[in-house]
C-alpha positions as a printed NumPy array, in Angstrom:
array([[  0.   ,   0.   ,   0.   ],
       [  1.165,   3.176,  -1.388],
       [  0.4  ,   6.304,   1.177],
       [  0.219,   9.529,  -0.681],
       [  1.548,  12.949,   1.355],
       [ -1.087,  15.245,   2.673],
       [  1.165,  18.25 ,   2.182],
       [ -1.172,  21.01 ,   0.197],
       [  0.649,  23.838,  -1.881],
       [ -1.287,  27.497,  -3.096],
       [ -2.816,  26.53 ,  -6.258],
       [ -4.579,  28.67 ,  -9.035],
       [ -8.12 ,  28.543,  -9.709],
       [ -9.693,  30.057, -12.785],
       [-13.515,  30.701, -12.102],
       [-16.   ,  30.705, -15.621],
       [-15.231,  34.593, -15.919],
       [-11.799,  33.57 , -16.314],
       [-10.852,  35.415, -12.958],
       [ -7.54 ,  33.464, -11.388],
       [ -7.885,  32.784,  -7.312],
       [ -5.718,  31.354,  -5.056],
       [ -6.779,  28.264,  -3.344],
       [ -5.57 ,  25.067,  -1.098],
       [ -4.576,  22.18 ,  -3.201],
       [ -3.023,  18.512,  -1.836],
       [  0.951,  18.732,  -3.444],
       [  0.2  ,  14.98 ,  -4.379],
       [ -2.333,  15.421,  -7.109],
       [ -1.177,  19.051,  -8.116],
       [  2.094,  17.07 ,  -9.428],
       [  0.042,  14.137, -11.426],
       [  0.663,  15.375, -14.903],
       [ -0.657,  14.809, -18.52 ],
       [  1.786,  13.303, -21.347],
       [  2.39 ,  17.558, -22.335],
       [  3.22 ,  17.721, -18.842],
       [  0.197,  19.233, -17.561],
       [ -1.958,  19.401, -14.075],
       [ -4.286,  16.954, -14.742],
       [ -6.437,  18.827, -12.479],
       [ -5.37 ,  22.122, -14.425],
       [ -4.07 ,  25.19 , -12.743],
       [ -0.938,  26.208, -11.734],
       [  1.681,  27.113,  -8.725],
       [  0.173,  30.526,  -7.096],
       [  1.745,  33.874,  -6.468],
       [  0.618,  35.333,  -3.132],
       [ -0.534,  38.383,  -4.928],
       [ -2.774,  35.851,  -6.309],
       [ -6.622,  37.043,  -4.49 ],
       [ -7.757,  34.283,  -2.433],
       [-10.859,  32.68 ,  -3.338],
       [-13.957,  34.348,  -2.46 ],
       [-16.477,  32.031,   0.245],
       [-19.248,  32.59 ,  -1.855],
       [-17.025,  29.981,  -5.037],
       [-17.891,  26.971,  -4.706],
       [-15.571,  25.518,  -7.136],
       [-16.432,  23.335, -10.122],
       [-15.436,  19.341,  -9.924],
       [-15.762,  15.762, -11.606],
       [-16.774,  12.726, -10.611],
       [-14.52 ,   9.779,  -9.976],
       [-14.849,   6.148, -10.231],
       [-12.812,   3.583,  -8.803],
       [-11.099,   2.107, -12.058],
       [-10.86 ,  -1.464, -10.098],
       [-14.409,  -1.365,  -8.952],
       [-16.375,   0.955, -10.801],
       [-17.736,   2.249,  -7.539],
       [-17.938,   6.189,  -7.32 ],
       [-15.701,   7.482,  -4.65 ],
       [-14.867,  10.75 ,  -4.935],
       [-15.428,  14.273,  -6.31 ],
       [-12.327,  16.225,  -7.195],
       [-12.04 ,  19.715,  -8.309],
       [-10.695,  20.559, -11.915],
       [ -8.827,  24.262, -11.63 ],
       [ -9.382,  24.996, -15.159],
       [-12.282,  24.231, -17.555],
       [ -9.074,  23.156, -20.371],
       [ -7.506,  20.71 , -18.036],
       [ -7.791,  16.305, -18.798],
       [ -9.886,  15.622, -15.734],
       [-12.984,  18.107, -17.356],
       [-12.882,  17.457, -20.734],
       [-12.163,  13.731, -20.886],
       [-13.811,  11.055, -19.294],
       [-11.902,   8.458, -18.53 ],
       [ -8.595,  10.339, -17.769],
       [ -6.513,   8.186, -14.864],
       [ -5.928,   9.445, -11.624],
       [ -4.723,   8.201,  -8.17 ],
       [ -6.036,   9.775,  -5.311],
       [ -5.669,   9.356,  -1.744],
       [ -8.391,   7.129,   0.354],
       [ -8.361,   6.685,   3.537],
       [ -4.523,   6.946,   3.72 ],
       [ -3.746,   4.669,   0.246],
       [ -3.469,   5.678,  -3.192],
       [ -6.091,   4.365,  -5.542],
       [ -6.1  ,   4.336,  -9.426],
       [ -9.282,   6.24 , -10.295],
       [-10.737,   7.818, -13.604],
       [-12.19 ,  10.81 , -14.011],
       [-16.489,  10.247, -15.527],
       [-18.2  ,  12.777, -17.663],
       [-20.4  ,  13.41 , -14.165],
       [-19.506,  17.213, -13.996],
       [-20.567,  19.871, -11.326],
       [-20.185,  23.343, -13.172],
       [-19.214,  26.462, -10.484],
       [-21.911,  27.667,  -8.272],
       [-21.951,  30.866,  -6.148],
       [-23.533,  30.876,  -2.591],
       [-25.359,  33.314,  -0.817],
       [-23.075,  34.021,   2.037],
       [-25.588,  36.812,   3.709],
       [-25.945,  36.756,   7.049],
       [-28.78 ,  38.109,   9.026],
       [-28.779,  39.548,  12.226],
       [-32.056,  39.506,  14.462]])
């Protein structure tokens, strides 16, 4: 059994209005990369100038499937709408569960980016 590092790195995340953020991202699957070496995920090392992301992002991901089992076991975000994971199904990927790395593949299940309502009321 293969444990992946938990270590995360400042990542860039380019919302639909192509705005770039800065966000959280696990070192381990930042580095898988595509044969034109790549994210898979998409994105790319941030700048600290780099705005964090705003609360009310609730950033887009794919669904992935256990490429042993079939079983759906995770949802992972893609950083960029260009990137393997988004725009084809079937890309590999290993991810981290519950401490092990698992091959996975990415499905064409997609959840686009949503904004929240982060308003508060006070009574």
């Amino acid at each position: 059994m293969v444990v992946m590092s938990q270590n995360r790195v400042a990542w860039t995340y380019t919302d639909d209005g192509a705005q770039d953020y800065r966000i959280s991202a696990k070192a381990e699957y930042t580095s898988q990369e595509n044969g034109s070496s790549e994210p898979k995920q998409g994105g790319s090392a941030a700048a600290s100038t780099v705005r964090r992301i705003p609360k009310e992002i609730k950033p887009r991901m794919v669904k992935m499937t256990d490429v042993a089992t079939g079983n759906t076991v995770r949802w992972l975000v893609c950083y960029d709408t260009t990137c393997d994971l988004w725009v084809t199904p079937g890309t590999t990927f290993n991810m981290s569960i519950l401490g092990a790395s698992v091959s996975m593949q990415s499905s064409d299940k997609r959840r686009g980016e949503k904004s929240r309502d982060t308003t508060t009321q006070s009574t």
